[in-house]
Phi, psi and omega in degrees: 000128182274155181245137198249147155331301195255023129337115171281174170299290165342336207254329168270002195266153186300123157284010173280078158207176184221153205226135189226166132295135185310334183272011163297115208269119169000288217291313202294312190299305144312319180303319177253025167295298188077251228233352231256140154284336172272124187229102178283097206269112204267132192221106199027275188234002196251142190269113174306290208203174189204147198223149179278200209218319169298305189287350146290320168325315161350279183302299208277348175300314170300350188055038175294169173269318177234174165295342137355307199269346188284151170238104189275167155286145185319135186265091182277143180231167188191171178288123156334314166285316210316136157261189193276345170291327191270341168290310205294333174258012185262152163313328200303334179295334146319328205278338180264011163302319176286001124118047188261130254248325197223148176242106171299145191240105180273141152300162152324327192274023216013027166286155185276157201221336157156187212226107184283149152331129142329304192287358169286357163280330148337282183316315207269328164291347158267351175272014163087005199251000171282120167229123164295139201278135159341159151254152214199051145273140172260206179304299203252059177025224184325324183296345198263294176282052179056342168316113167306131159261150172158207163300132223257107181262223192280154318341146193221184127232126178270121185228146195261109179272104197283088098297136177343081187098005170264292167065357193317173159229125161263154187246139208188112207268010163211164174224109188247130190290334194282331189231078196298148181280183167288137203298157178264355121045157128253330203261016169237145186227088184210178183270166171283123221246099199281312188097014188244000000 
């Protein structure tokens, strides 16, 4: 199927995952995978991480006690309607410098609705069929371009900060590698630590 610029993310994405809790134990997690490729891991009402059906097999061979605990890759999530131009033309397109595997796809309601591949963004930027939009930034950066500031909405990446004892999961609406931002920790003051 070919992906066109105004193709959603959605039109290409998988309904093969199962969505667990972080406290949920590796072998119960193989168990409800079944034939599934995906495994979405819920941190209260919020999207962790996201896992292949190999790093759970993985996981439960290591005997961790939860899927929680598995180490995962950064986790991008995004709108379903998003098309592949508007991520691509976007900071949001940063977000998979952090090496993240899968793009989660939320519905309106923000539920998960399914899971595009990292490489169809690839795929889709390798096929010749992208022309990146100008930048229309002036002098004084955003403020120049018409941009609401405020809460940052979707695309997102949820990354889990592997510093020693931290574990937080952060939300982080770009990503520049030369410069990690600071962990959102409150009770820690430290950069945010990827594992990448």
């Amino acid at each position: 199927m070919t992906i066109r610029p105004d193709s959603t993310l959605g039109s290409h994405a998988t309904g093969s995952f199962v969505t667990v809790s972080g406290p949920t134990s590796p072998d119960q997690t193989v168990a409800a995978l079944e034939q599934r490729r995906f495994v979405i891991v819920i941190d209260g009402e919020t999207v962790a991480s996201v896992l292949t059906a190999d790093a759970v097999a993985s996981a439960a061979a290591a005997g961790l006690p939860t899927i929680g605990a598995a180490t995962a890759p950064p986790c991008v999530v995004a709108a379903e309607r998003t098309t592949f131009a508007e991520f691509c033309d976007s900071l949001s397109i940063t977000l998979l410098d952090l090496g993240a595997d899968a793009i989660v796809l939320l519905d309106d309601r923000d539920r998960v609705s399914g899971v595009l591949p990292a490489s169809m963004i690839q795929r889709y930027l390798g096929s010749g069929g992208h022309t990146p939009e100008p930048s229309e930034m002036g002098a004084h950066g955003s403020t120049d371009d018409h941009t609401v500031h405020g809460r940052p909405g979707l695309p997102l990446a949820r990354v889990v900060c592997r510093e020693a004892g931290c574990g937080r999961v952060n939300t982080l609406p770009y990503y520049d590698p030369t410069r990690p931002p600071l962990c959102q920790n409150p009770s820690s003051r430290h950069r945010l630590r990827t594992g990448t």
